[in-house]
C-alpha positions as CSV (number, residue, x, y, z in Angstrom):
1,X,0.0,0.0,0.0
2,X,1.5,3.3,-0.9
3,X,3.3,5.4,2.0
4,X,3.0,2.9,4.3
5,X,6.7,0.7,3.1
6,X,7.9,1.9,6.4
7,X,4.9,1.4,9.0
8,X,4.5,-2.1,9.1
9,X,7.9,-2.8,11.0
10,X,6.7,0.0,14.2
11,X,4.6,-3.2,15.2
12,X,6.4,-6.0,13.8
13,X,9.7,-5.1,15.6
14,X,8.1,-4.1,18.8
15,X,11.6,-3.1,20.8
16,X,11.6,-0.3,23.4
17,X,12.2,2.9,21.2
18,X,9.9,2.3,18.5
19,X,6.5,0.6,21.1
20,X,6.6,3.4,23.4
21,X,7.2,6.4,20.4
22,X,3.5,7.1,20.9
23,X,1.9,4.4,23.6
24,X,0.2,5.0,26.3
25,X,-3.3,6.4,22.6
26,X,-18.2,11.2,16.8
27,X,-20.4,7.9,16.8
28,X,-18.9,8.0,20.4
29,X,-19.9,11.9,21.1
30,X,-22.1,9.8,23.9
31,X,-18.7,10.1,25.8
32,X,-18.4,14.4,25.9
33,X,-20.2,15.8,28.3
34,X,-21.8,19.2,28.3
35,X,-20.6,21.5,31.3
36,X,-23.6,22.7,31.9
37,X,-24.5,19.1,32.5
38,X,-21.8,18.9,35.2
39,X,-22.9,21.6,36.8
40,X,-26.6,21.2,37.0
41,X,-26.8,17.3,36.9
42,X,-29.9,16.8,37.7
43,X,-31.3,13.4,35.7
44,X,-27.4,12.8,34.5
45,X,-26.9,9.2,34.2
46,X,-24.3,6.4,33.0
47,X,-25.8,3.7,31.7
48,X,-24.4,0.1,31.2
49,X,-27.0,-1.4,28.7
50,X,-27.1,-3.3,25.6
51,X,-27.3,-1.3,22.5
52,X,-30.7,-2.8,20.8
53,X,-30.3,-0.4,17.7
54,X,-26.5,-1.8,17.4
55,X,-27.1,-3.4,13.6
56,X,-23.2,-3.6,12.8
57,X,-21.2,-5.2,13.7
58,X,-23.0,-6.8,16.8
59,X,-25.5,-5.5,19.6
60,X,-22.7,-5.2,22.1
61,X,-22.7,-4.1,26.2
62,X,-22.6,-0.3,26.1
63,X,-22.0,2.5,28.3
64,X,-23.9,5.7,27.5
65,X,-25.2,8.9,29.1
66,X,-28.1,10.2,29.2
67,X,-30.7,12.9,30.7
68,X,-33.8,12.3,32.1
69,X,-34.2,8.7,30.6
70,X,-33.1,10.2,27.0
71,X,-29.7,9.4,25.4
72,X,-28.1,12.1,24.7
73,X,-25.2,13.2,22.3
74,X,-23.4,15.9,23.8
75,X,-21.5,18.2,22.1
76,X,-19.3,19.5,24.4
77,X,-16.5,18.5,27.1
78,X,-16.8,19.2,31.0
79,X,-13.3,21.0,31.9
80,X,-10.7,20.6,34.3
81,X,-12.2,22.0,37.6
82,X,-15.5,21.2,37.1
83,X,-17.2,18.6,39.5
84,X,-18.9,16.0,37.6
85,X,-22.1,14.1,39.5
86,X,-23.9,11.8,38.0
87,X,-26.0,8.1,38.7
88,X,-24.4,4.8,37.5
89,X,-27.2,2.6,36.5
90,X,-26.5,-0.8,35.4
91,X,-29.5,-2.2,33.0
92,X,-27.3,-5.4,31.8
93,X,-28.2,-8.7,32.9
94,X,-25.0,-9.5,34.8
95,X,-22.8,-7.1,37.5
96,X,-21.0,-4.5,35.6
97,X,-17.8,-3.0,37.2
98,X,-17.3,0.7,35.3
99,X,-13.4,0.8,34.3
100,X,-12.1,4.1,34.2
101,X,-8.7,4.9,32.5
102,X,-6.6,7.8,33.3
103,X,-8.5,9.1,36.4
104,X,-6.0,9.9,39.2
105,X,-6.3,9.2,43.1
106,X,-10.4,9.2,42.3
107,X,-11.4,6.6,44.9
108,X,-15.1,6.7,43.5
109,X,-13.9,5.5,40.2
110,X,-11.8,2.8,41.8
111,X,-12.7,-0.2,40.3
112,X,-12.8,-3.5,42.6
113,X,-9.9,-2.3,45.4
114,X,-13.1,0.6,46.2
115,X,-16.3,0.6,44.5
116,X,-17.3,-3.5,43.8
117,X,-19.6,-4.3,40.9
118,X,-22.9,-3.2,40.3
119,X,-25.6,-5.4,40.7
120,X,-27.9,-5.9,38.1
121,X,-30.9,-3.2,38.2
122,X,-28.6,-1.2,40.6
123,X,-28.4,2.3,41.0
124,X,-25.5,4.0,42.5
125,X,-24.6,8.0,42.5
126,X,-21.4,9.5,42.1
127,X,-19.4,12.7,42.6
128,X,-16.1,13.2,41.4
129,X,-13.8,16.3,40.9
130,X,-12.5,16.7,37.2
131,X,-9.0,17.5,38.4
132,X,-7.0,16.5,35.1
133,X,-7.4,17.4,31.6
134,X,-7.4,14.7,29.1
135,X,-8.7,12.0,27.3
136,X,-10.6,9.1,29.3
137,X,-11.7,6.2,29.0
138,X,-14.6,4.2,30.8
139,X,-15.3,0.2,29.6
140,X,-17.0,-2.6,30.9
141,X,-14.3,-5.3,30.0
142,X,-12.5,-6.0,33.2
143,X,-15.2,-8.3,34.4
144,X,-15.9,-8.7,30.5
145,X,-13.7,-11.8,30.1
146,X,-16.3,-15.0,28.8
147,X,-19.7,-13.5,28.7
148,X,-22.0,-13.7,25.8
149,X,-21.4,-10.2,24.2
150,X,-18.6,-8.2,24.2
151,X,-18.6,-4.6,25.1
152,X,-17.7,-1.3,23.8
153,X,-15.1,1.6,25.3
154,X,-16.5,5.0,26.3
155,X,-14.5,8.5,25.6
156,X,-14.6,11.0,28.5
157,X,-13.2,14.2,27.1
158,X,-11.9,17.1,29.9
159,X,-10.6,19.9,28.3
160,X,-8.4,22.3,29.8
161,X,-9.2,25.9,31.4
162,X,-6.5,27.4,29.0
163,X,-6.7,27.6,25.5
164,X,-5.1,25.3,23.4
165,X,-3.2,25.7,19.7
166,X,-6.2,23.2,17.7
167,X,-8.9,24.2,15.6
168,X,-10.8,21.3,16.6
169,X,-11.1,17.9,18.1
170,X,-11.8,14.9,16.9
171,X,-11.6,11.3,18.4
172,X,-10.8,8.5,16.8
173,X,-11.8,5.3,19.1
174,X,-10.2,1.6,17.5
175,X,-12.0,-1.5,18.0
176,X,-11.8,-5.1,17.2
177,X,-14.2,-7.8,17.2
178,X,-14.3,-11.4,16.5
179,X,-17.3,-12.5,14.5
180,X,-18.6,-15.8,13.6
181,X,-20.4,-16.7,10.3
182,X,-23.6,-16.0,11.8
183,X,-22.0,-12.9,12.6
184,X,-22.2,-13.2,16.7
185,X,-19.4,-11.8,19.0
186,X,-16.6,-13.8,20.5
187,X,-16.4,-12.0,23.6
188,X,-12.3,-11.9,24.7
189,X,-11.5,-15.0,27.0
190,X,-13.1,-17.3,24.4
191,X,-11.4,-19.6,21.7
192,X,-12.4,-17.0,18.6
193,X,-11.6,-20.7,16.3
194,X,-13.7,-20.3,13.1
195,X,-14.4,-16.1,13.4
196,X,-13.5,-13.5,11.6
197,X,-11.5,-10.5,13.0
198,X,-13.4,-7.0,12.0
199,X,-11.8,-3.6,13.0
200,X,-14.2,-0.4,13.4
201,X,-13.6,2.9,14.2
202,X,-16.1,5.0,16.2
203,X,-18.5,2.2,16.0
204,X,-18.2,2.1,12.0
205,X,-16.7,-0.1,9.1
206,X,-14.8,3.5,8.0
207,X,-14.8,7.5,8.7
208,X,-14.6,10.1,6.8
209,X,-12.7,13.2,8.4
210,X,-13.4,16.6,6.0
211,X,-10.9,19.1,7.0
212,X,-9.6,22.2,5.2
213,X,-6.5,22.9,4.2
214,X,-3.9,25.0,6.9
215,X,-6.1,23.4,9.4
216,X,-5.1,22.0,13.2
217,X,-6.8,19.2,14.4
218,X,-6.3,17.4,17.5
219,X,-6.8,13.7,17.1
220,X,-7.4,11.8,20.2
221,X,-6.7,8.2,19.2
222,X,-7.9,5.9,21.5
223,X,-7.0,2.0,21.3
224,X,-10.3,0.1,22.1
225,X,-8.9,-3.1,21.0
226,X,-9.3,-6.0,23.4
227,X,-5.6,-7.6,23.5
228,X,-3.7,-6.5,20.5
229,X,-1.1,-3.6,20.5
230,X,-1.2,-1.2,16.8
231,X,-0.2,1.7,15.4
232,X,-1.9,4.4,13.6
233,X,-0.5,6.7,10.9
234,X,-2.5,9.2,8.7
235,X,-0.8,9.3,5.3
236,X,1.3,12.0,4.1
237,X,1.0,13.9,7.4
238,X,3.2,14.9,10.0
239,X,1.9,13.8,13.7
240,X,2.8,15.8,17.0
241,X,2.3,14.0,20.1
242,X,1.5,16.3,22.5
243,X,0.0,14.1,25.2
244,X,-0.1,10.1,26.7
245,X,-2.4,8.2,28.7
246,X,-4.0,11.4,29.8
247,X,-1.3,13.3,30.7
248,X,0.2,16.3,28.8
249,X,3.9,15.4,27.2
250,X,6.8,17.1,25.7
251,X,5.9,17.6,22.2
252,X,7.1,15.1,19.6
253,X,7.1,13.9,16.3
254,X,5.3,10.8,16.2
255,X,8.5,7.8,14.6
256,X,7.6,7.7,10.6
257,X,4.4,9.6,11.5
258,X,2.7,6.9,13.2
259,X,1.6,6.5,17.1
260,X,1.4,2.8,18.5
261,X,-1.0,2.7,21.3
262,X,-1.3,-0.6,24.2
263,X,-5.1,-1.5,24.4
264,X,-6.6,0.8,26.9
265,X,-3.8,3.7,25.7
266,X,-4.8,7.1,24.2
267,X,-2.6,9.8,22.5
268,X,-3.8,13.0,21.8
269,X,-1.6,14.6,18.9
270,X,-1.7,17.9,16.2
271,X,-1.9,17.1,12.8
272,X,-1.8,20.2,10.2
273,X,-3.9,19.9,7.3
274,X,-1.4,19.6,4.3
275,X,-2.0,18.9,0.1
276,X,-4.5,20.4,-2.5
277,X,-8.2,21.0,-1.7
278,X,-9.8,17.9,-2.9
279,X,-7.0,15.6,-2.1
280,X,-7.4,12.4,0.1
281,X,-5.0,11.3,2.7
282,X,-6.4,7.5,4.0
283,X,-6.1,6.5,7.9
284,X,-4.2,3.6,8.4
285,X,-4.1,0.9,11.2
286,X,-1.3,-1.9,11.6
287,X,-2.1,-4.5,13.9
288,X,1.1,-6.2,13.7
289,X,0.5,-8.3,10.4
290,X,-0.6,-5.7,7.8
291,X,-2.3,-2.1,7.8
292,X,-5.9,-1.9,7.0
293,X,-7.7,1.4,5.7
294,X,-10.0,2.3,8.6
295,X,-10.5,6.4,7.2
296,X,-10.1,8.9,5.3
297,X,-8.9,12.4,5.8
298,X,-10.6,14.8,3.2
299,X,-9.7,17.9,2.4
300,X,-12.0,20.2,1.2
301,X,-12.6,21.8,-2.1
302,X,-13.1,25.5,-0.4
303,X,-10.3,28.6,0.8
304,X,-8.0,27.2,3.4
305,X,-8.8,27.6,7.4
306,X,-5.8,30.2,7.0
307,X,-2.9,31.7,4.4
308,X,-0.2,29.8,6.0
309,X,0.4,26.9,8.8
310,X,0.3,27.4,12.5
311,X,3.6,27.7,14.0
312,X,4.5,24.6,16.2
313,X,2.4,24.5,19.5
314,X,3.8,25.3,22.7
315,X,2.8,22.2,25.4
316,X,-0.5,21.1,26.7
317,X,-0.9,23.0,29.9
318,X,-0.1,20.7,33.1
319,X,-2.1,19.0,34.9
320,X,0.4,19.2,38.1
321,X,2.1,16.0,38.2
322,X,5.8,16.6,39.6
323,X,8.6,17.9,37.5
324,X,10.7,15.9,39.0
325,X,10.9,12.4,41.4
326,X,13.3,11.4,43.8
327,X,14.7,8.1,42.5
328,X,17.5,7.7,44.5
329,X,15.4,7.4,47.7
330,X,12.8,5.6,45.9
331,X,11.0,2.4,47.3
332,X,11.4,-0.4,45.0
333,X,9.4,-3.5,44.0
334,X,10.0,-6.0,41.5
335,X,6.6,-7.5,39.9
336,X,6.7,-10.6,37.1
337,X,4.3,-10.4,34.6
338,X,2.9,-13.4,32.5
339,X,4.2,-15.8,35.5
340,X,1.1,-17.7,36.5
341,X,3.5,-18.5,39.9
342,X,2.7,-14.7,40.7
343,X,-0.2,-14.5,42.6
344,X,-2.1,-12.6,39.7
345,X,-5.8,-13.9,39.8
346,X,-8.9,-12.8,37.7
347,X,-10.9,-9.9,38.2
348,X,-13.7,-12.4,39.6
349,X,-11.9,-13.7,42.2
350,X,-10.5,-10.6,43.5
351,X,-10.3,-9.4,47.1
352,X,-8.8,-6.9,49.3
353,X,-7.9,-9.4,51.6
354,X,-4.9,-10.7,49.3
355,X,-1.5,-9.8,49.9
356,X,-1.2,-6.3,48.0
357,X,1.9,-6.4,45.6
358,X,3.6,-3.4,46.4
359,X,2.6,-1.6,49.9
360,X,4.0,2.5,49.7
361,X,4.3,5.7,52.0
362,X,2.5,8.5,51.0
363,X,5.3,11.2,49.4
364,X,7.7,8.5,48.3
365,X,8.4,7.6,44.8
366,X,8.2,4.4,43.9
367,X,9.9,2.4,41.1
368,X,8.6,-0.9,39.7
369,X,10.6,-3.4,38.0
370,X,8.4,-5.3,35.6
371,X,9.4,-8.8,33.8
372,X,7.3,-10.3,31.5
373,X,7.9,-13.9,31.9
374,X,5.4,-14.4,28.4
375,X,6.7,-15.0,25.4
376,X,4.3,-12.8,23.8
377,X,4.0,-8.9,24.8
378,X,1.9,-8.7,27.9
379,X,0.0,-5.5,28.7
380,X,0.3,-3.6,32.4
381,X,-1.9,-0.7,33.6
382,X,-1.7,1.3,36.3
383,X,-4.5,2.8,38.6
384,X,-4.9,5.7,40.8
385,X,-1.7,7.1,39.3
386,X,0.3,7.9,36.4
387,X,3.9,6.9,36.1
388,X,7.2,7.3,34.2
389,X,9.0,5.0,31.8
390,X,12.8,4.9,33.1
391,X,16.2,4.9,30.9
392,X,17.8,1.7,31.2
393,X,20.1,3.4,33.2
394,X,17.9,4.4,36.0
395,X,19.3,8.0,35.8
396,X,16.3,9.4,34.0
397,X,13.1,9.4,32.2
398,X,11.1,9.8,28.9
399,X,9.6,12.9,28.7
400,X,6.1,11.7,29.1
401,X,3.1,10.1,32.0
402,X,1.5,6.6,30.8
403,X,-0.7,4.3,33.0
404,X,-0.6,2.1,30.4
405,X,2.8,0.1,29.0
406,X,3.2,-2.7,26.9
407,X,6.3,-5.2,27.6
408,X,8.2,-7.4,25.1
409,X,8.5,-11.4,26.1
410,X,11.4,-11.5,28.9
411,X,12.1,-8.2,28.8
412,X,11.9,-5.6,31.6
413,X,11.7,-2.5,32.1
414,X,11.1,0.1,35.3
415,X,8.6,2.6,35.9
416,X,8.1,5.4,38.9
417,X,5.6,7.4,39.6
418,X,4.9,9.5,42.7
419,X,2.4,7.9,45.6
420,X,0.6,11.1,46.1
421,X,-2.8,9.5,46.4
422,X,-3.5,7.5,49.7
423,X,-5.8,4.0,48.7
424,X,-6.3,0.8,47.8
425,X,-5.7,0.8,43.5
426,X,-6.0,-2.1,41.1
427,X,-3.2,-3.1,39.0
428,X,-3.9,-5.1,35.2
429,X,-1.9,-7.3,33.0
430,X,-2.8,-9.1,30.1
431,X,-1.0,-10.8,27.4
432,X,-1.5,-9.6,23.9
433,X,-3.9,-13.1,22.9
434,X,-7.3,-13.0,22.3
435,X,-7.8,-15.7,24.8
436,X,-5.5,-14.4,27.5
437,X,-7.2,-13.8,30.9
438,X,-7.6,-10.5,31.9
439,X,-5.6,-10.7,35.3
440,X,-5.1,-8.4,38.5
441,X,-3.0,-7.3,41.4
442,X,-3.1,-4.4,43.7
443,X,-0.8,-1.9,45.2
444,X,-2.1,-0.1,48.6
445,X,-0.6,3.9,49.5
446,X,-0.8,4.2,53.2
């Protein structure tokens, strides 16, 4: 496929440099919430349903919001500051634990270690203080593993109180599903023997994106794929990073223009409208065998958004994580991944009465050694805070926050991240197979 005789080695070759250039990384406008809404949330409510008007690809679990009974598509984000309150509501037919990504030292969201499953018909009400700006993510999948349907991921957008260098947003949320010729789900867990792997992006086969030329847009690319680690590139275009997992970064140039994202991750980066009005530049996803042609950026046949480019943006504003961390007082652990000698259990058979696997001070930094025992990359995310990927010296960091990493087989590499947030928090791992167990620890700050 032309442009692309580069991209399919960022997955195939999956050492340090070239899976963490850009991990963490609207049919889904169900996931932006007004800020009036936050504000005045009376009727507000996150729903865990099944979609009945789903047609394609299946009639999956779903998380949506809505007002006064009504679904809603809102068209705008809550912002950093505001306090959110809403009702979780779960319609399915099974306990639904909500799984938030990216939300720091938020005990409310705290799935399992504070706030257990909720029961079927259940009705529970929350309050949370938007604290961070970034992308989010809310899914249904950490009990998921097994059950008849699989479920879709849920964008939570919180913009920042300053204003940034983008024209416009616009997410981009990557799925997979595994369907069989009747054209049921495989939910993850199961053998998929006999299905047929389909890849959507905001709940569709393809998207078209117009845009006009000289124009800024702000992707946020969310990976909503169940196991499987990929990379997204947007031909013919140059692609900024300019934030991780949430978390604002040092701007970058995404590695041959193309950001590879763990499931779970999200990377928000700036993309500047290039090429002649009417021109076509397609969206590519590589899922480490080939790339597949998922969208399409148009450009459109009218005057440009502006004479000339922008001029490089300055950095996301923070979100106040610390500039620095003390590593040579650090606490360490060591923690083995895809050893099933290591105490990691399934989400089902969780409790807080296990051993926790690291136990930290509040104020200290701590550092985690992780070795994947797999032999095939295994999958670790962080809750309740965000952390730093370490040089191999241990002298120094990459200049950005994840919660989310992805780990080659027997490799290992360490992480710190500042225990600012007192609590019990989960911690998830999860080999890169459809049929791997979705498996958990947890780490306590007290």
């Amino acid at each position: 496929m032309a442009g692309i005789e580069t991209f399919p080695d960022q997955i195939l070759r999956l050492d340090r440099r070239r899976l963490l250039a850009g991990l963490g990384a609207t049919a889904l406008v169900p996931g932006v919430i007004s800020p009036l809404w936050a504000q005045a949330p009376a009727g507000l409510a996150l729903h865990a349903r099944i979609d009945p008007s789903a047609e394609y690809p299946v009639k999956p679990d779903i998380l949506s919001w809505s007002a006064n009974g009504a679904t809603r598509e809102l068209d705008h984000a809550v912002s950093r500051g505001d306090t959110l309150e809403f009702a979780l509501v779960n319609d399915l037919p099974a306990p639904a634990a909500f799984n938030w990504h990216g939300q720091d030292g938020l005990s409310a969201t705290a799935p399992l270690t504070a706030q257990v499953p909720l029961a079927v018909g259940a009705k529970e009400d929350v309050r949370i203080l938007l604290r961070q700006a970034g992308t989010f993510l809310c899914d249904l999948r950490l009990t998921g593993d097994g059950q008849g349907r699989p479920s879709r991921a849920l964008p939570l957008i919180v913009r920042e109180s300053e204003p940034t260098a983008a024209d416009r947003d616009q997410i981009c949320l990557f799925e997979d599903w595994r369907l069989r010729a009747d054209r049921t789900a495989v939910a993850p867990g199961r053998d998929p023997k006999d299905t047929t792997a389909l890849y959507t992006i905001n709940g569709q086969p393809t998207l078209d994106i117009p845009a006009r030329g000289n124009e800024r847009l702000r992707f946020r690319f969310i990976n909503g794929f169940q196991r499987t680690v990929i990379a997204v590139k947007i031909e013919n275009h140059d692609v900024q990073v300019m934030a991780m997992d949430s978390q604002p970064a040092e701007p970058f140039p995404a590695r041959n223009g193309a950001v590879v994202l763990a499931p779970g991750a999200r990377v928000d980066a700036f993309v500047d409208v290039t090429g002649p009005s009417g021109s076509t530049s397609q969206i590519l996803l590589h899922d480490g065998k080939q790339a597949h042609a998922l969208g399409r950026l148009l450009i459109e046949e009218e005057p440009p958004a502006r004479t000339h480019p922008l001029p490089p943006a300055p950095p996301l504003p923070s979100n106040g994580l610390p500039d620095r961390l003390d590593l040579k007082s650090a606490s360490r652990f060591d923690l083995t991944l895809g050893d099933p000698q290591a105490k990691w259990i399934t989400p089902a058979a969780f409790t807080n009465t296990s051993t926790p696997a690291v136990r930290a001070k509040p104020g200290r930094t701590v550092v985690l050694a992780l070795t994947n025992r797999a032999n095939i990359a295994t999958v670790f995310h962080l809750h309740g805070h965000h952390f730093r990927l370490l040089d191999r010296l241990d002298d120094g960091w990459k200049p950005f926050w994840l919660d989310t990493l992805a780990i080659e087989p027997g490799a290992t590499q360490r992480v710190a991240f500042a225990a600012e947030h007192t609590g019990h928090w989960l911690i998830e791992s999860a080999a890169t197979d459809w049929t791997a167990p979705r498996l958990v620890r947890w780490y306590a700050v007290e």
